[in-house]
N, C-alpha and C positions, 0 to 999 in steps of 0.2 A: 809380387807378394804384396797383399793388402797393408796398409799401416794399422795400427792399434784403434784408433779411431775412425779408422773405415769399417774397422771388424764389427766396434764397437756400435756405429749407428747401424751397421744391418743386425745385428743383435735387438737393437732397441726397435728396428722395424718387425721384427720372425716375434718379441714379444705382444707388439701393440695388434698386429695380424691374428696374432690368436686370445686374445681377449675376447670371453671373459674366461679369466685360469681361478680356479678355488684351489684351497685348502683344507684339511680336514683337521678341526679340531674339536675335542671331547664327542666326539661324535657327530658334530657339526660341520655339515657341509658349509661353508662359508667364502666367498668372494673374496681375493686379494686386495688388500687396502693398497693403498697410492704409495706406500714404503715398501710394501712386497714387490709389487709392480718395478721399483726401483732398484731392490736388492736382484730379481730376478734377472736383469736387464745388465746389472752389473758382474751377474754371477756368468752368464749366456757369452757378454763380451769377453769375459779371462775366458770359457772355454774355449772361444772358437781361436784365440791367439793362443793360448795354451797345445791346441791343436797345431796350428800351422806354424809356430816353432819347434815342438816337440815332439811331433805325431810318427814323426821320421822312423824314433826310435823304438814305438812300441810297434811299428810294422816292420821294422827288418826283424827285432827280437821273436816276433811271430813266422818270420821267413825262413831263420837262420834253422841248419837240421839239429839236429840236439849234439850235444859236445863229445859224446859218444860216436856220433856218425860223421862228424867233421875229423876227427881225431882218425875212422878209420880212412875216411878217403885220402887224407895226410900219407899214412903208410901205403897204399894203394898206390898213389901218384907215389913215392919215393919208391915203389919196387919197380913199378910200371914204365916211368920216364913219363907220367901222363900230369895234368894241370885240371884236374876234375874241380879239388876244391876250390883251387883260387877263381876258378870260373864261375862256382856256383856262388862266391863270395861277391866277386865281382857285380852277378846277375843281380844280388839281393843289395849290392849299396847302390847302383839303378836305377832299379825298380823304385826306391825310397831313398831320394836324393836328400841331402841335408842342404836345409834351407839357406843362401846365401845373403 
């Protein structure tokens, strides 16, 4: 797992790589001054750690079946004698390990 300041200067590199970035104001296409440049660089670093500590959780939430369909494979395995959910629960904390 990268450190924050790892993230950080590939962030400041994936910025300086795509130069030149505009903005639009009043209608004016216009070039990022040297503070844009800096907020963007800093805004790009919190995503990409934002991402790899967090990301976990918006991919299992995305994996998980809806609370409806969890709840019936619950009853299903309790009449069944079967482990469908806890398997399918398992699969999805796996799949989307939470970062250590």
């Amino acid at each position: 797992m990268a450190t924050k300041e790892e993230l950080q200067a590939q962030a400041d590199a994936e910025i300086e790589a795509a130069k030149p970035l505009y903005k639009q104001v009043n209608n004016d296409r216009l070039e990022f001054s040297d503070a844009d440049y800096d907020q963007a660089k800093i805004d790009l670093g919190n995503s990409k750690w934002e991402e790899q500590e967090f990301g976990y959780i918006s991919a299992r939430q995305a994996a998980y079946a809806s609370i409806g369909d969890q709840l019936d494979q619950q009853y299903w395995d309790a009449v069944n004698g079967t482990t469908t959910w806890k398997d399918a629960i398992a699969k999805v904390k796996s799949d989307n390990p939470k970062p250590e």
